[in-house]
N, C-alpha and C positions, 0 to 999 in steps of 0.2 A: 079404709086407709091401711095401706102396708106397713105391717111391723117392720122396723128396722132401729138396732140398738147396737152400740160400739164403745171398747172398753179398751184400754191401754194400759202397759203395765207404765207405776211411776216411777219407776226402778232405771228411766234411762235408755232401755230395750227399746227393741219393733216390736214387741209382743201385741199381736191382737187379738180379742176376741170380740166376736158379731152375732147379733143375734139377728136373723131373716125371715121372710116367710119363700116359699119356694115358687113356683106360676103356678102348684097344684094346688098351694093353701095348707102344706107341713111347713111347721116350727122347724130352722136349720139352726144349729152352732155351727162358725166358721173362725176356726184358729190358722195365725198367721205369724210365725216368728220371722218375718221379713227379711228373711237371707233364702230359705231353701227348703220350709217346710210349709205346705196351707193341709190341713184337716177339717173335714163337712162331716158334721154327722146330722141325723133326721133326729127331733125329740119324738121319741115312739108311743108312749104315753100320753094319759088326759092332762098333762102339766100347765096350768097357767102360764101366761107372758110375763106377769110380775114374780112368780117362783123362778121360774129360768132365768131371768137377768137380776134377779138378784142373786143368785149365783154364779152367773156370769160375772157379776161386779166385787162379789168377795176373790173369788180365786183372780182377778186378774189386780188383785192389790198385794197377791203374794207376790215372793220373789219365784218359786218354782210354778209357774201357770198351770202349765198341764196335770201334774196331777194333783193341785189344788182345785183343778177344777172336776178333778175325776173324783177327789173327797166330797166337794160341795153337793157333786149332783147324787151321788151316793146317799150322803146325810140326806136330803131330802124326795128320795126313792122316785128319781127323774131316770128314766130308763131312755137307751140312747141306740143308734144303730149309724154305722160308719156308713158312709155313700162316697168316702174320697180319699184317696190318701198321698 
């Protein structure tokens, strides 16, 4: 079954983040401030599905998403690699 996870900020915003799998079977984070910016990066690491959206789901309860989510995955030594911007 395809992972697929999606997180809103409740802040009022378009702020999205998604958690994917790719057609090759890599972990994608896909951020989305619904005006003008989307961001894809690859999880590059052996991270669990439950560690990455749960990080996905704290930083996207902050008011600054991004890099509340660049602290989360930090705190939890989730290493990332950009594929979009």
């Amino acid at each position: 079954m395809p992972l697929q996870s999606c997180y809103h900020s409740p802040y009022g915003g378009f702020d999205f983040l998604g958690l994917r799998r790719s057609p090759s079977g890599a972990m994608e984070i896909v951020y989305d401030d619904g005006v003008r910016r989307r961001l894809v990066w690859r999880v590059a690491g052996p991270a669990g599905e439950g560690v990455v959206g749960e990080a996905l789901a704290r930083a996207a309860s902050q008011r600054r998403i991004l890099p509340a989510l660049y602290a989360e995955l930090k705190r939890r030594s989730i290493a990332i690699e950009a594929i979009s911007h």
